[in-house]
N, C-alpha and C positions, 0 to 999 in steps of 0.2 A: 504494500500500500504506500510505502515511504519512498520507495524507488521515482513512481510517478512524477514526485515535484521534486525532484532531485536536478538540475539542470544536466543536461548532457553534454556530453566530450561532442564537442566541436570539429566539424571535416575541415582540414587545414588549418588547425589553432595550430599557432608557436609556441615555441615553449618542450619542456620535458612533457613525455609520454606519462600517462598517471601509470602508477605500477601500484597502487594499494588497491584492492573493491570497493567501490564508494560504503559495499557493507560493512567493509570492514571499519571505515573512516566513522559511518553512522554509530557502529556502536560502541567505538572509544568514545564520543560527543557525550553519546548515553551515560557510559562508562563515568563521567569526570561530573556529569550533572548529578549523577545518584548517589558516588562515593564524596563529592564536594571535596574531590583532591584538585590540586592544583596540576596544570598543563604536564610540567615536567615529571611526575609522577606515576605519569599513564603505564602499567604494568608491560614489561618487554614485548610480551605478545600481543602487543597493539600496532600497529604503525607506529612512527617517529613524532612525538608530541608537535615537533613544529608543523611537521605536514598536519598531524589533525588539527592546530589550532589555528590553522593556514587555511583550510576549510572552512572549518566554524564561522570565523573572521568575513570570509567570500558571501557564503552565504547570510549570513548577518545581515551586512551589509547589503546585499542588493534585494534583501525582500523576502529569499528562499524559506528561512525558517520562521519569517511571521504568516507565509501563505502555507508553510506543512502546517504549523499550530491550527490554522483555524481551519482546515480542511480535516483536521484530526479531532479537533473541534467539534465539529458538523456533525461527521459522521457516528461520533461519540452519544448526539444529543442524540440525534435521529434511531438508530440502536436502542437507546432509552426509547423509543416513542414520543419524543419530545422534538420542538419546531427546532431545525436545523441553526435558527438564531436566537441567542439571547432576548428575550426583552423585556429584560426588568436586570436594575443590579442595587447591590445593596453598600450604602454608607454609611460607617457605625458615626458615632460622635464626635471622637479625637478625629477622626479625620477631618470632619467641617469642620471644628474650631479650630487645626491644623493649617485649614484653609484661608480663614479668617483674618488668621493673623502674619500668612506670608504675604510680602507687598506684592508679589506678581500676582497672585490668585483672588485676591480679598475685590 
């Protein structure tokens, strides 16, 4: 399901040839989110921390990982039986008086 919005390797991109599985890349990502270790940490049998934080970084940036989230999202709610979108969210109180009192927000 994750493969989907994964961007694909490019016919005549420069650059080095990818030599990891993007699976494999996907689930060190996983890996570093669930253990909350830091980059360099990634256990041997992973790819080479920089290539996966070299990923993560890519996709960050151009959109990839907030269009899997919400796509994963979706399909999550829908599963539930539930509307594919949100429509309702919840704001306890420190957050609005949080709000209140920063000068950009208030």
């Amino acid at each position: 399901m994750i493969a989907s919005h994964l961007p694909a390797e490019r016919p005549g991109r420069r650059g080095r040839p990818r030599i990891w599985p993007l699976r494999r890349i996907v689930e060190a990502i996983l890996y570093v989110d669930r253990a909350g270790c830091a980059w360099r940490y990634l256990p041997a049998d992973f790819p080479p921390w920089q290539t996966v934080y070299g990923y993560f970084a890519a996709w960050r940036d151009d959109g990839t990982l907030a269009r899997l989230h919400a796509a994963l999202r979706a399909a999550v709610r829908v599963a539930a039986g539930r509307n594919c979108e949100p429509t309702a969210a919840v704001i306890d109180s420190q957050s609005v008086r949080a709000a209140d009192g920063h000068p950009g927000l208030g």
